[in-house]
N, C-alpha and C positions, 0 to 999 in steps of 0.2 A: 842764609844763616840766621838759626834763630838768636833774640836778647840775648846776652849772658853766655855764650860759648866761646871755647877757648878762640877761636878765630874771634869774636869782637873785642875782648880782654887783648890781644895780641894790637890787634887794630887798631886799639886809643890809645897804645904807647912807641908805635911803629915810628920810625925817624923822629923821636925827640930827643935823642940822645942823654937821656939826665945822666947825671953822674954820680958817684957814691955821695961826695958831699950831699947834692942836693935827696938824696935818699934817706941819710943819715937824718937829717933835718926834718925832714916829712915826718919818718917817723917818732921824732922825739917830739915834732907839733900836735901827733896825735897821740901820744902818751901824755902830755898837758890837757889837749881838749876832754881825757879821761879822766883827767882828775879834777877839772874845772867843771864837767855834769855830774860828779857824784857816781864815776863806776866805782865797781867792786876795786878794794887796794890791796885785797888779803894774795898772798904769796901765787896762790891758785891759778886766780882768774889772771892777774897781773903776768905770768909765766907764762900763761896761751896763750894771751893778745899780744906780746912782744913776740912770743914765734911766728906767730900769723904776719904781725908789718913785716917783720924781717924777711918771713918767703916769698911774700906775697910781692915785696919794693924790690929785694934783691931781682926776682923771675924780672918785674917789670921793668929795671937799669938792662936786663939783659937784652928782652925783647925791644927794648929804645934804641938799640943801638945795631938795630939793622932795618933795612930799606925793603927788606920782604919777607913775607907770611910762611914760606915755603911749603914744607908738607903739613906744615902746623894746620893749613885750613879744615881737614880730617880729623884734627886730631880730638880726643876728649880733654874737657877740663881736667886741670889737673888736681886731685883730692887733697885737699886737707883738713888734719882730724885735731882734735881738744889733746893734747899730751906728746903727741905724738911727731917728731922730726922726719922732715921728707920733705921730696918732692924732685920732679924730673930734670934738675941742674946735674948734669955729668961732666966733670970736668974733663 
C-alpha cells in the first residue's frame, strides 16, 4: 500500500476507539492552533476548515471503532472538496 491511501488513513485510527468527546476536542484544538498561527478568520476559509475536521474526525471516530480494514483496503481515498458537504458515511 502506497503513503497516504485510504487503507493507511484507516490503519492509524484502527482499534483506538476515540470517542465524540475526544473528537469534539481535537477539533476545537485545531481551530485555536488556527488562530494562534495567524490563518485566514474571514467567514470563507473559516467554513472549509471546520467542514474538513468535522469529516475528516467524524470518518476517523468511525474507523476507531473497529478491529478491521475490511473491503476498505481496495478502496479509493475518499474526496474532499473547498465548499462542498460529503463524504462516504451512510447511515
Amino acid at each position: 500500500m502506497k503513503q497516504g491511501s485510504h487503507y493507511d488513513m484507516i490503519h492509524h485510527h484502527l482499534g483506538k476507539h476515540l470517542t465524540e468527546s475526544q473528537r469534539r476536542r481535537w477539533v476545537t484544538l485545531i481551530q485555536e492552533a488556527a488562530d494562534e498561527v495567524g490563518m485566514p478568520d474571514n467567514p470563507e476559509f473559516r467554513s472549509a476548515l471546520v467542514g474538513y475536521l468535522e469529516w475528516g474526525s467524524r470518518l476517523a471516530v468511525i474507523n476507531s471503532n473497529t478491529n478491521t480494514i475490511g473491503e476498505a483496503i481496495d478502496a479509493p481515498m475518499p474526496k474532499w472538496g473547498w465548499g462542498e458537504t460529503g463524504g462516504p458515511y451512510v447511515p
